[in-house]
N, C-alpha and C positions, 0 to 999 in steps of 0.2 A: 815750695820750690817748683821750679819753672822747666821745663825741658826747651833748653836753647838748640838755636840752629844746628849747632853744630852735635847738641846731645840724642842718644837715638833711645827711643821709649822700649822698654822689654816689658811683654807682656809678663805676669805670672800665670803660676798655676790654675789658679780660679779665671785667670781673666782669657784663657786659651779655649776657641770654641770647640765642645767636642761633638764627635758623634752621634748621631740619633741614639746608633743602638748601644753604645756605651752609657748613656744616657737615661736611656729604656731599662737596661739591667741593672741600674744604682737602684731605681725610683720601685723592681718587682715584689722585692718584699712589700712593700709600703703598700701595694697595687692588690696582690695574693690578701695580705690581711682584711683589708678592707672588702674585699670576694669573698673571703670566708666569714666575715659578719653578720656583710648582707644577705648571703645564701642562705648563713644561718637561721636569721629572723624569721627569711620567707617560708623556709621549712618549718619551723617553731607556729608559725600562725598557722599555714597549711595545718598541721599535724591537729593542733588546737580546732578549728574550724572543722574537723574534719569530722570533734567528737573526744578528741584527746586520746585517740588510740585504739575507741571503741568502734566494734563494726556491726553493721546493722544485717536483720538476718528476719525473715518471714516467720511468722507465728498467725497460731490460727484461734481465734476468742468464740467456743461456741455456747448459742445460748441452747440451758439445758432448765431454765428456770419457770418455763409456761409460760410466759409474759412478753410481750414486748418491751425493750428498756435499752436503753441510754448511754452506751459505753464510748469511751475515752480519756485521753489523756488526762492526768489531772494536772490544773495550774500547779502547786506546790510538787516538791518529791513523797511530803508525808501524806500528800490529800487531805488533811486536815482543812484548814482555811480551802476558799475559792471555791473551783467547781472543774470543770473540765476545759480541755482546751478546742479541741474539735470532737463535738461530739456525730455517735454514728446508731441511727434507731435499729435495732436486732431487732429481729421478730424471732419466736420460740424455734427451735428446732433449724435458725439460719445461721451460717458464719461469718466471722468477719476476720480477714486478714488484714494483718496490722505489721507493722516494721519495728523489730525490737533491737534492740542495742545490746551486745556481747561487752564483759567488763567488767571492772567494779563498781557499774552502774545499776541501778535497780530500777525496771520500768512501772512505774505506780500506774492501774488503771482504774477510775471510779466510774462504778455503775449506778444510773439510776431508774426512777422511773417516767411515764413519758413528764410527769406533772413535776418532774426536779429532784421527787425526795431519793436521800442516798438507800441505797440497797447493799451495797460493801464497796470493798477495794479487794483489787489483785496488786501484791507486791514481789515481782517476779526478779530474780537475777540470775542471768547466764553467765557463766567465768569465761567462759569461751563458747563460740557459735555451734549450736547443733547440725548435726548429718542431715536431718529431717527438719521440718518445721514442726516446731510442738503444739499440741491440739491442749488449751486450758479451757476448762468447763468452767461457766460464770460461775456456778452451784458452788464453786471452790473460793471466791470470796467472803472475806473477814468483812468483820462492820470497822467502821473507819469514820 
Protein backbone atom coordinates (compact mmCIF):
# COMPACT_ATOMS: atom_id res chain seq x y z
CA UNK A 1 0.00 0.00 0.00
CA UNK A 2 0.86 3.37 -1.12
CA UNK A 3 0.57 6.54 0.92
CA UNK A 4 -1.52 9.01 -1.30
CA UNK A 5 -1.56 12.59 -1.51
CA UNK A 6 -3.90 13.30 0.49
CA UNK A 7 -2.58 10.28 3.27
CA UNK A 8 0.01 11.53 5.90
CA UNK A 9 2.87 8.92 6.73
CA UNK A 10 3.36 8.40 10.83
CA UNK A 11 6.48 7.40 11.83
CA UNK A 12 6.53 4.50 14.53
CA UNK A 13 8.50 3.86 17.40
CA UNK A 14 11.49 2.33 15.92
CA UNK A 15 11.38 4.72 13.05
CA UNK A 16 11.54 8.13 15.39
CA UNK A 17 15.09 9.37 15.58
CA UNK A 18 16.30 9.41 19.01
CA UNK A 19 18.89 11.02 21.06
CA UNK A 20 22.66 10.36 21.31
CA UNK A 21 22.45 9.84 24.77
CA UNK A 22 19.35 7.82 24.92
CA UNK A 23 21.00 5.94 22.53
CA UNK A 24 24.37 5.89 24.49
CA UNK A 25 22.53 4.37 27.70
CA UNK A 26 20.59 1.32 25.73
CA UNK A 27 23.86 0.33 23.94
CA UNK A 28 26.21 0.72 28.10
CA UNK A 29 25.66 -2.69 29.25
CA UNK A 30 26.71 -4.07 25.89
CA UNK A 31 29.79 -1.47 26.04
CA UNK A 32 30.68 -2.15 30.19
CA UNK A 33 30.60 -6.06 29.14
CA UNK A 34 32.71 -6.15 26.48
CA UNK A 35 35.47 -3.53 28.97
CA UNK A 36 35.28 -6.11 31.44
CA UNK A 37 36.43 -8.98 28.98
CA UNK A 38 38.90 -7.12 27.41
CA UNK A 39 40.47 -5.66 30.69
CA UNK A 40 40.13 -8.99 31.85
CA UNK A 41 42.22 -10.91 29.40
CA UNK A 42 44.85 -8.01 29.42
CA UNK A 43 45.17 -8.48 33.12
CA UNK A 44 45.10 -12.49 32.74
CA UNK A 45 48.29 -12.19 30.40
CA UNK A 46 49.89 -9.38 32.27
CA UNK A 47 49.50 -11.60 35.51
CA UNK A 48 50.62 -14.86 33.37
CA UNK A 49 53.69 -12.94 31.73
CA UNK A 50 54.54 -11.56 34.79
CA UNK A 51 55.48 -15.38 36.25
CA UNK A 52 51.90 -16.22 37.20
CA UNK A 53 51.99 -14.58 40.43
CA UNK A 54 55.35 -15.41 41.33
CA UNK A 55 57.85 -12.55 42.40
CA UNK A 56 61.36 -12.43 42.00
CA UNK A 57 63.73 -11.71 44.92
CA UNK A 58 67.91 -11.73 44.95
CA UNK A 59 69.71 -14.81 46.18
CA UNK A 60 73.22 -15.29 46.59
CA UNK A 61 75.06 -18.92 45.02
CA UNK A 62 78.39 -19.10 46.95
CA UNK A 63 81.10 -21.28 45.69
CA UNK A 64 82.47 -23.21 48.73
CA UNK A 65 83.63 -26.07 46.65
CA UNK A 66 87.64 -25.23 45.61
CA UNK A 67 86.99 -25.17 42.12
CA UNK A 68 86.06 -23.07 39.62
CA UNK A 69 82.64 -24.36 38.06
CA UNK A 70 79.73 -23.63 36.03
CA UNK A 71 76.42 -22.52 37.54
CA UNK A 72 73.11 -21.85 36.05
CA UNK A 73 69.88 -22.29 35.24
CA UNK A 74 68.86 -25.42 34.02
CA UNK A 75 66.94 -26.08 30.64
CA UNK A 76 64.32 -28.49 32.15
CA UNK A 77 62.68 -27.91 35.94
CA UNK A 78 64.20 -31.67 36.82
CA UNK A 79 67.76 -30.94 35.35
CA UNK A 80 67.63 -34.13 34.25
CA UNK A 81 67.89 -33.89 30.27
CA UNK A 82 69.80 -30.61 28.77
CA UNK A 83 72.16 -28.47 30.37
CA UNK A 84 71.90 -24.92 31.57
CA UNK A 85 70.47 -22.13 30.28
CA UNK A 86 72.84 -19.14 30.84
CA UNK A 87 75.65 -20.30 32.41
CA UNK A 88 78.12 -18.08 34.88
CA UNK A 89 81.98 -19.30 35.75
CA UNK A 90 82.50 -19.11 39.88
CA UNK A 91 85.58 -19.22 41.02
CA UNK A 92 86.25 -20.73 44.63
CA UNK A 93 85.40 -18.64 47.42
CA UNK A 94 83.33 -15.89 44.64
CA UNK A 95 79.42 -15.09 44.50
CA UNK A 96 77.09 -15.00 42.36
CA UNK A 97 73.72 -13.18 42.57
CA UNK A 98 71.13 -14.60 40.77
CA UNK A 99 67.10 -13.76 40.67
CA UNK A 100 64.86 -16.33 42.28
CA UNK A 101 61.26 -16.67 42.02
CA UNK A 102 58.89 -16.71 45.31
CA UNK A 103 56.02 -19.51 44.82
CA UNK A 104 54.99 -22.67 44.06
CA UNK A 105 57.87 -22.58 41.87
CA UNK A 106 61.10 -24.42 42.34
CA UNK A 107 64.43 -22.71 41.02
CA UNK A 108 66.46 -25.76 39.64
CA UNK A 109 70.35 -24.74 39.45
CA UNK A 110 73.05 -27.13 37.68
CA UNK A 111 76.53 -26.98 38.50
CA UNK A 112 79.15 -28.05 36.53
CA UNK A 113 82.62 -28.14 35.65
CA UNK A 114 84.59 -25.83 33.41
CA UNK A 115 84.80 -29.20 30.94
CA UNK A 116 80.57 -29.60 31.21
CA UNK A 117 80.55 -32.58 33.53
CA UNK A 118 77.67 -32.24 36.21
CA UNK A 119 78.74 -31.82 39.76
CA UNK A 120 74.82 -31.48 41.27
CA UNK A 121 71.85 -29.59 41.35
CA UNK A 122 70.34 -27.09 43.84
CA UNK A 123 66.57 -27.42 43.89
CA UNK A 124 65.41 -24.51 45.89
CA UNK A 125 61.62 -23.30 46.75
CA UNK A 126 60.62 -20.15 48.47
CA UNK A 127 56.72 -19.90 49.40
CA UNK A 128 57.04 -16.44 49.78
CA UNK A 129 60.02 -13.91 49.38
CA UNK A 130 62.68 -13.68 52.01
CA UNK A 131 63.50 -10.33 54.34
CA UNK A 132 67.12 -10.97 53.31
CA UNK A 133 68.71 -12.54 50.38
CA UNK A 134 69.60 -16.00 51.21
CA UNK A 135 73.32 -17.12 50.88
CA UNK A 136 73.17 -21.16 49.43
CA UNK A 137 76.56 -22.85 49.48
CA UNK A 138 77.20 -24.96 46.01
CA UNK A 139 78.61 -27.70 48.69
CA UNK A 140 74.68 -28.07 49.31
CA UNK A 141 73.96 -29.64 46.04
CA UNK A 142 72.46 -33.15 45.31
CA UNK A 143 73.83 -35.24 42.18
CA UNK A 144 71.19 -34.74 39.51
Amino acid sequence: MTAGPTERFEPGPLDRPQQRWRLALRRLPITLAVLAVVGGGAAGLAYVASGSGTHRFAAVLRNDLGATVVVGACEEDDCTPGGIVNGFRVSPGQELTVGWRAGLVVNPILITTLEGKRIGCLFRRYAKTPARPPVIRLSGARSC
